[in-house]
C-alpha positions as CSV (number, residue, x, y, z in Angstrom):
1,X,46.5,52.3,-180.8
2,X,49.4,49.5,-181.5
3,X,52.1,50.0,-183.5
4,X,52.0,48.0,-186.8
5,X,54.3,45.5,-185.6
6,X,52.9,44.8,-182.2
7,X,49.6,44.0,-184.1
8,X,51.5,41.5,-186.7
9,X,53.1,39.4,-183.7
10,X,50.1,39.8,-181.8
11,X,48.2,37.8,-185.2
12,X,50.9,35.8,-185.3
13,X,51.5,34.4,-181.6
14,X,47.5,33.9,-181.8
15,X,47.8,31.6,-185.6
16,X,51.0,29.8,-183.6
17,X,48.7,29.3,-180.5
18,X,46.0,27.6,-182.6
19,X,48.1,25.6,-184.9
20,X,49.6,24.4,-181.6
21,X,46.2,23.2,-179.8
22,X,45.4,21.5,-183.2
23,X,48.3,19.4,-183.1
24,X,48.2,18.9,-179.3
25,X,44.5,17.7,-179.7
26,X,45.8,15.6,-182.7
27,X,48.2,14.0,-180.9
28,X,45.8,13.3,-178.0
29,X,43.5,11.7,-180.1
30,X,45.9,9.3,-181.8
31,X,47.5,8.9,-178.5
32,X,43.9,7.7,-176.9
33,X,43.1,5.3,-180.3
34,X,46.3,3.5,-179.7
């Protein structure tokens, strides 16, 4: 079992991960429509 604190940056690094791909495919998309 992970400690408590492993499993909150674990959740976190995951929410940061996706957040990032959002903005990545975002910025791809504007990117392409310019």
């Amino acid at each position: 079992m992970l400690p408590t604190w492993c499993m909150k940056i674990t959740r976190i690094f995951a929410v940061s991960a996706r957040a990032v791909t959002v903005l990545f495919l975002t910025f791809v998309s504007c990117s392409g429509l310019l």
